[in-house]
C-alpha positions as CSV (number, residue, x, y, z in Angstrom):
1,X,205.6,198.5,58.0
2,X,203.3,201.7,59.3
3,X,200.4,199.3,59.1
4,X,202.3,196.5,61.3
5,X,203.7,199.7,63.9
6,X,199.9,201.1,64.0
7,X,198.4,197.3,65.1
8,X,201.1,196.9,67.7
9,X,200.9,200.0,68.9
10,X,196.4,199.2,69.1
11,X,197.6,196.0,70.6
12,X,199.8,197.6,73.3
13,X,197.7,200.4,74.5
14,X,194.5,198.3,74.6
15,X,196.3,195.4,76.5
16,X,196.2,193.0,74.3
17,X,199.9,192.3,73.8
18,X,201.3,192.4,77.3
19,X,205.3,192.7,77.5
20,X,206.8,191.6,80.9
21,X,208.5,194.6,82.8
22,X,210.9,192.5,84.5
23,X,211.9,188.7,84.4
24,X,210.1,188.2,87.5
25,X,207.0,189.2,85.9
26,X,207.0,186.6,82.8
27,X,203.3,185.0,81.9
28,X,202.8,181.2,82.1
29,X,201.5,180.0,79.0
30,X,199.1,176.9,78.8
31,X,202.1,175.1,77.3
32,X,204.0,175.8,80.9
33,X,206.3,177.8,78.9
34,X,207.1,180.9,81.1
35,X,207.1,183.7,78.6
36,X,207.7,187.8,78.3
37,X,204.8,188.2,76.1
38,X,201.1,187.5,76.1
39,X,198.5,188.0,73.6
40,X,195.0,188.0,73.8
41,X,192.9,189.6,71.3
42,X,189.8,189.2,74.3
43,X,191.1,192.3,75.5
44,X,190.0,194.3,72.3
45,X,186.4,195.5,73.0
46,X,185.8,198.6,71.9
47,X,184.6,200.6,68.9
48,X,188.3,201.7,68.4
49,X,190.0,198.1,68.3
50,X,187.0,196.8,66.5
51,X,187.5,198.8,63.1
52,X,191.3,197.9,63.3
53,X,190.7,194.5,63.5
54,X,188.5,194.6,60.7
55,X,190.8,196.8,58.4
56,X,193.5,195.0,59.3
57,X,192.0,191.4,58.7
58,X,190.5,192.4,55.3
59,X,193.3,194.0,54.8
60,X,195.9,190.6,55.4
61,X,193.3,188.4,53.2
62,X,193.5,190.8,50.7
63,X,197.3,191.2,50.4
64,X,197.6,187.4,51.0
65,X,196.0,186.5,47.9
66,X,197.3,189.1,45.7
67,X,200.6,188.0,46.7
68,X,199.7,184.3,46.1
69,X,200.5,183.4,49.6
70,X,196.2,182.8,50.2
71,X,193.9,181.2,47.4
72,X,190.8,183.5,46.7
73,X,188.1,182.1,48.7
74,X,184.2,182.9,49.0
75,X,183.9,182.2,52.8
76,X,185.6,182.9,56.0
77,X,185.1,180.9,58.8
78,X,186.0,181.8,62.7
79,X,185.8,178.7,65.3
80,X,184.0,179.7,67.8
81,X,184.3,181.3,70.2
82,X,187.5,183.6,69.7
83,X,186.8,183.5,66.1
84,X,183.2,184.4,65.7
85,X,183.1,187.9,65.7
86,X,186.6,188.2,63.6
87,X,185.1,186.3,60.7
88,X,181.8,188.9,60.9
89,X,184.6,191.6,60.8
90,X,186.8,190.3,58.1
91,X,183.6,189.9,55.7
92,X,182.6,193.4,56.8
93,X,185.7,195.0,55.8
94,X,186.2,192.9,52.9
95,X,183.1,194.3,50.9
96,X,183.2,197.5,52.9
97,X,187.2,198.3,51.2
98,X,187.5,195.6,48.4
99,X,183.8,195.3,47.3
100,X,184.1,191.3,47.8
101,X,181.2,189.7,49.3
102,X,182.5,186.9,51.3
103,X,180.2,184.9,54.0
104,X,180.9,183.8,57.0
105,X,180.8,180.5,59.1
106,X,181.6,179.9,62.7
107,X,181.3,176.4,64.4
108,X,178.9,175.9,66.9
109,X,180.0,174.6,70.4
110,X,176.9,172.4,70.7
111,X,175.0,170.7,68.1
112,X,171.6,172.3,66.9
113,X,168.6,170.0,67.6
114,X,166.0,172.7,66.5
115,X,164.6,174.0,64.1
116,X,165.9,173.7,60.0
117,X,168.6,171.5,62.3
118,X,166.3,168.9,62.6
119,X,166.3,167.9,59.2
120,X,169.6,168.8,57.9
121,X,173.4,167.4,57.8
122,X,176.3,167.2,60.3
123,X,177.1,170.4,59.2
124,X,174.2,172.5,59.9
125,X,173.5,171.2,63.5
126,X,177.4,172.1,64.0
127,X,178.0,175.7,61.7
128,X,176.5,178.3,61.0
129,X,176.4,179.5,58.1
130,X,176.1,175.5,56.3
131,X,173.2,176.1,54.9
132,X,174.3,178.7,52.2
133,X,177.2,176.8,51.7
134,X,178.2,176.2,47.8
135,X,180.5,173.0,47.6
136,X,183.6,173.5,45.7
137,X,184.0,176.5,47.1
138,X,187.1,178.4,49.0
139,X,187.0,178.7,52.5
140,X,189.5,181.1,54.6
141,X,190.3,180.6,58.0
142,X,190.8,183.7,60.5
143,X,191.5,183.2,64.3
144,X,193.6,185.6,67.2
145,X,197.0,183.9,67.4
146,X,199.0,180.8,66.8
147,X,201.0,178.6,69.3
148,X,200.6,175.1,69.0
149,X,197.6,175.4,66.1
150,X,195.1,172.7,68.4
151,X,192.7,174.8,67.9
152,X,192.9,175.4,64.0
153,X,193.3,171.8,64.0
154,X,189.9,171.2,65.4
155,X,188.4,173.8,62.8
156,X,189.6,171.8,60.4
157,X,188.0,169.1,61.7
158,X,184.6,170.8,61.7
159,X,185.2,172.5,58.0
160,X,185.6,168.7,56.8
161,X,181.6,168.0,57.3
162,X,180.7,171.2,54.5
163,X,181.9,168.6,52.4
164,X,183.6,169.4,48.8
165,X,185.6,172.4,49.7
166,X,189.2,174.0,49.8
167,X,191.1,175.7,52.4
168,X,192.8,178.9,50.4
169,X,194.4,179.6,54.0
170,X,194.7,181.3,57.5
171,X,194.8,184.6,58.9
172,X,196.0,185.1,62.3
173,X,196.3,188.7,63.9
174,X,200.0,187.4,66.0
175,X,202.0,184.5,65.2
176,X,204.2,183.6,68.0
177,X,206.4,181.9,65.9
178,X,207.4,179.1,68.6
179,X,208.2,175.0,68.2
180,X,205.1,173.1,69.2
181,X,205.2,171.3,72.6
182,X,205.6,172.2,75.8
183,X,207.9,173.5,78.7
184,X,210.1,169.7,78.6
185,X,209.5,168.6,74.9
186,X,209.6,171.0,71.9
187,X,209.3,170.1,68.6
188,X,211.2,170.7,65.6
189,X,208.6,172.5,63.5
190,X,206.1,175.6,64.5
191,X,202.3,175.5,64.2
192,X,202.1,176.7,60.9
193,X,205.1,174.9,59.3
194,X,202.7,172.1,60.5
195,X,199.5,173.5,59.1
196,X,201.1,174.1,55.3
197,X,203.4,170.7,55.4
198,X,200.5,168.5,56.4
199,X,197.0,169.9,55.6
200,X,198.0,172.7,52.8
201,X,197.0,175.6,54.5
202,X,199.5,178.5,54.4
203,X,199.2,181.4,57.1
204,X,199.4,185.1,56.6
205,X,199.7,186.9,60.3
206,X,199.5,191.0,60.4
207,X,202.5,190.3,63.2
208,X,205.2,188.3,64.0
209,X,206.8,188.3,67.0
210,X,210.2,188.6,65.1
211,X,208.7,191.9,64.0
212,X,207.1,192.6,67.3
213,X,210.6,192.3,68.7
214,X,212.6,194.1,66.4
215,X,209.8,197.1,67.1
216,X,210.0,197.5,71.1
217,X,213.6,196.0,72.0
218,X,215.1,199.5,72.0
219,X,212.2,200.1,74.9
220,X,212.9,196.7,77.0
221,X,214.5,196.0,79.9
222,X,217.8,195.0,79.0
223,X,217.3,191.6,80.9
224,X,214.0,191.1,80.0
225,X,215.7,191.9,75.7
226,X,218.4,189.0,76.8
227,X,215.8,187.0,78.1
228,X,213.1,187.2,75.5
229,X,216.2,186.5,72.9
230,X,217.0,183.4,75.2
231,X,213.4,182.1,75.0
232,X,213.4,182.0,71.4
233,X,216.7,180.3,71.3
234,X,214.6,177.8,73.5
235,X,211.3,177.6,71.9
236,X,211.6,179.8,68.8
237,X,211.6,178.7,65.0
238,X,213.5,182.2,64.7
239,X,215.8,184.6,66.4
240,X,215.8,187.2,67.8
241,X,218.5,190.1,67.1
């Protein structure tokens, strides 16, 4: 738990968790959901928040598959553009405290059309990385946070053109731990129920915002503490106490 208090507290201080003051301060999500919290790991720029991210990614991957939540895996792979430099990071660290020498991949907004591109697959105009890549092999997915998981499912779209592969899962930094959908129609499932009941892949996050909560409620506002416990009544595949 020191480890998940330490990230928070990076989080916090660097701006990339930001906790509403007061109800009348909340953060429109993209869903339309108005919510008291808002993460974005964009915010994390420095030297400092750089080398936490990377021991605490390694770190997750690490603990994931020695608990059998992850499979091992030889690559990680970051969709662009949030994703790029985590992946780069998460390799770092990975050889740097485990002495495992993953590689990365990251997607490519736009095709290639130069270069060893010109007279290679789907998957080299489209990741970097393809061209090193050993089919068969385990591929493990990192990316900032987790709402409704479009995005992952688009990297899952792209992963599908290396070919024979497996997914041994994901690591996200916060999951929000929220119903997909929107402000008017919420699901019954989060994103990553959805990810491990229909495509296999399981998800290790450094945070929840269960534990998120349960680390800053004595802190809060008391109406904003009603009202984030309110919102997850709402929207949450948990509760908040």
């Amino acid at each position: 738990m020191e480890e998940k208090r330490q990230f928070l507290d990076l989080l916090v201080r660097k701006g990339a968790l930001k906790i509403a003051p007061n109800r009348h301060s909340f953060f429109h999500l993209k869903s339309g959901r108005l919510s008291p919290t808002f993460v974005s790991l964009a915010a994390l720029t420095d030297g400092e928040s750089l080398a936490a991210l990377k021991r605490s990614y390694s770190r997750a991957a690490m603990v994931g598959v020695q608990r059998g939540e992850l499979r091992d895996f030889q690559y990680v792979f970051g969709p662009a553009y949030k994703g790029i430099h985590l992946c780069a990071l998460t390799c770092e660290g990975l050889y740097e405290g485990y002495g495992k020498n993953a590689c990365y991949l990251y997607d490519r907004k736009e095709e290639k059309t130069y270069g060893e591109a010109t007279r290679g697959s789907a998957a080299t105009r489209l990741i970097v990385g393809a061209e090193k890549f050993v089919p068969g092999s385990g591929i493990l997915l990192v990316d900032d946070v987790i709402t409704t998981g479009q995005a992952k499912y688009d990297a899952l779209a792209k992963v599908r053109l290396l070919g024979d592969h497996y997914l041994a899962g994901l690591v996200i930094a916060v999951d929000r731990q929220e119903r997909i959908g929107d402000a008017q129609r919420v699901g019954t499932c989060s994103a990553t129920q959805v990810l491990e009941e229909e495509y296999g892949v399981r998800t290790v996050a450094i945070l929840t915002m269960q534990e998120i909560f349960a680390l800053v409620q004595a802190g809060l506002d008391a109406e904003v503490r009603r009202a984030w416990i309110r919102y997850y009544e709402q929207y949450g595949v948990v509760r908040m106490a």
